[in-house]
N, C-alpha and C positions, 0 to 999 in steps of 0.2 A: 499721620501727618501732624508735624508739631504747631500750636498755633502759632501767628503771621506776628499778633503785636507786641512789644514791649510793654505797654502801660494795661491792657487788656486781657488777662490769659486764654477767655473765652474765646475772641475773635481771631479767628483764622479759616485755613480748611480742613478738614475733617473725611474721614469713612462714615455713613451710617448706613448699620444695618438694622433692618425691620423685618422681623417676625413676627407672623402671624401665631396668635394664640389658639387652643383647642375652641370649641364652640360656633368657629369660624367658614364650616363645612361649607357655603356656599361660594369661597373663593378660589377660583382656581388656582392648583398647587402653584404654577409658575409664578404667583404673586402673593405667595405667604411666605418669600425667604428673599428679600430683594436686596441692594447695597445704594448706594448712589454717593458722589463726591456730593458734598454738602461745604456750602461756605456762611459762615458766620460772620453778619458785619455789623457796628452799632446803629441805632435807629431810633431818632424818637425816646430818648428813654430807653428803650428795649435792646432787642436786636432783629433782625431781619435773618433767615436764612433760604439760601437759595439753591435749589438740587440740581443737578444735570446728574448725566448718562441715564437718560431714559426718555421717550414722547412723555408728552406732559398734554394734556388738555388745552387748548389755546379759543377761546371765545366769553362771551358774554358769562358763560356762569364762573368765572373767575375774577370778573369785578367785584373786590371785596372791598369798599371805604375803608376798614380798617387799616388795609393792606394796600394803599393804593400802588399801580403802574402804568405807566404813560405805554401808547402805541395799544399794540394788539396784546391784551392779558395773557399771559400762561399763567399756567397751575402748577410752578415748581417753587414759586415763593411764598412763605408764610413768615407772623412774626414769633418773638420767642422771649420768653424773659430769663431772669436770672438770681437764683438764691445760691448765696458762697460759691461754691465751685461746679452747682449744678444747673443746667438749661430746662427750661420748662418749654414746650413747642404749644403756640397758642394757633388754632386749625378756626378758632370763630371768635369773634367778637366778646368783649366781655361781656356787652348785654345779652347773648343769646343764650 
């Protein structure tokens, strides 16, 4: 999927797929090859990006200040930075 913006080339949507590396033997196979639509939007400086097609976790332990979202949390949004032409996906906090 081509990115969305004109001024941006980062921001748009996206395929991403995640594999699981060797060493990983306690995850079940079904979730060491997954895909999900990803969309890339600016943020803060950064970016935000946010995954569907898949349940996601939705409660308290996805309150992240970092990361904040109004209503009821899900766990498909994280932020992301960015050097030249490549995306760095930020999962905590820089102080942690």
């Amino acid at each position: 999927m081509p990115p969305s913006s004109t001024t941006d080339p980062i921001v748009g949507r996206y395929r991403l797929n995640l594999t699981v590396g060797a060493g990983c033997e306690g995850i079940p196979q079904a979730a060491k090859d997954v895909a999900y639509t990803a969309d890339v939007e600016p943020d803060a400086g950064g970016y935000s990006v946010t995954l569907y097609d898949a349940v996601f976790w939705g409660n308290l332990s996805c309150r992240n200040p970092w990361s904040p979202q109004s209503g009821t949390a899900t766990c498909n949004r994280f932020r992301a930075s960015r050097t030249d032409d490549a995306l760095r996906f930020d999962f905590m906090s820089p102080d942690e």
